[in-house]
C-alpha positions in Angstrom: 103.5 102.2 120.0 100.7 103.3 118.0 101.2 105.4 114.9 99.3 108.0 115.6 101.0 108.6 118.9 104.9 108.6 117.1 103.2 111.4 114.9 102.4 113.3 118.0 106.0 112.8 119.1 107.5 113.7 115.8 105.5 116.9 115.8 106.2 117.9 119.4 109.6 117.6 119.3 110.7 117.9 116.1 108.3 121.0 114.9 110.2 123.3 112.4 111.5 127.2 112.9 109.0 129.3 114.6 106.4 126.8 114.8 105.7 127.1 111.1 106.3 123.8 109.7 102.8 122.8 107.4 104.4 122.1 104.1 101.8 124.3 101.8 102.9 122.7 97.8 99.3 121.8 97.7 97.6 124.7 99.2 95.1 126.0 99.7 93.8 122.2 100.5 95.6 119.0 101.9 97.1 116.7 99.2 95.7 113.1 99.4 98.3 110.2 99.9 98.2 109.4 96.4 99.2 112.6 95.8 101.8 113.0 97.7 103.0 109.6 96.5 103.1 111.0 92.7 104.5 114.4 93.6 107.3 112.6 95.9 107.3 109.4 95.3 107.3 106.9 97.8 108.7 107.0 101.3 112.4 106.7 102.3 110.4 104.9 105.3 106.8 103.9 106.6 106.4 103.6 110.5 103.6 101.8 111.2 100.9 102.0 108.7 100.5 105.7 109.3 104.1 107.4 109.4 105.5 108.3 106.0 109.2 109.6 106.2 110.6 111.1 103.4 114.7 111.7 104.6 116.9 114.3 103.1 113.8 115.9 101.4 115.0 117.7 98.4 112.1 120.1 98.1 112.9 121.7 101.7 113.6 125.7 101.0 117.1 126.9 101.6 116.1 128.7 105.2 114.3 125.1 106.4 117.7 123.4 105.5 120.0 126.2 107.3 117.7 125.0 110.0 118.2 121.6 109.8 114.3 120.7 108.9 115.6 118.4 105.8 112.9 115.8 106.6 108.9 115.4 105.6 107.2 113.7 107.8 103.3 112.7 106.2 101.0 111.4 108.6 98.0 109.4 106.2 95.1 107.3 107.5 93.4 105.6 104.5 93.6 107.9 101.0 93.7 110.9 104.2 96.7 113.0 104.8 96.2 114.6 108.4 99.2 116.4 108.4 102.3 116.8 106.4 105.3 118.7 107.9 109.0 119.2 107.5 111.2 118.2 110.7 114.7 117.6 111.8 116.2 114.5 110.6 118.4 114.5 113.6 116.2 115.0 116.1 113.4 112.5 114.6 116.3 109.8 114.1 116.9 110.6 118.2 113.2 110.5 118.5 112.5 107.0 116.7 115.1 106.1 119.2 113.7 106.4 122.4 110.8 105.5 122.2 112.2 101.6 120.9 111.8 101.7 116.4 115.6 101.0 116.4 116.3 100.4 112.6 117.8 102.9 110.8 116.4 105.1 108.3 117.0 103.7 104.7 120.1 104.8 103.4 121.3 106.2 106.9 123.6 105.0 109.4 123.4 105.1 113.3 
């Protein structure tokens, strides 16, 4: 499946509490990926070329975690980051899933 389609996915059906989920640490503008890649280091896992995930993101606030959006997901093309966003580990794990990427995340179990 093509990356930028599993980013779709991951945002429909994993989008954070009220919608809200654009991670904003580099406002007003969107980081590049070698940004991102010094502020966070680098991915827990990459799906595809395109999918960054960053599991049991430490940087989450308290009310995203009560929520259960522990999770960044980056999508980057190139230097570009399109969109960066936190989502539920949980449901993106069930997500990843279905639609047939069957390894687990690094450093989690099935």
């Amino acid at each position: 499946m093509r990356p930028l389609l599993i980013f779709s996915l991951v945002l429909l059906f994993t989008a954070g509490p009220s919608g809200s989920t654009e991670l904003v640490p580099f406002a007003p503008r969107k980081p590049t990926a070698t940004e991102v890649l010094a502020r966070y280091g680098p991915p827990s896992q990459r799906i595809g070329a395109d999918l960054w995930v960053y599991w049991n993101f430490p940087h989450a606030s308290t009310a995203a975690l009560n929520a259960g959006y522990d999770t960044l997901a980056v999508h980057v093309v190139g230097e570009e980051v399109r969109s960066i966003r936190l989502v539920n580990a949980a449901e993106l794990r069930a997500l990843l899933r279905s639609i047939g990427d069957t390894r687990p995340p690094a450093g989690h179990s099935r």
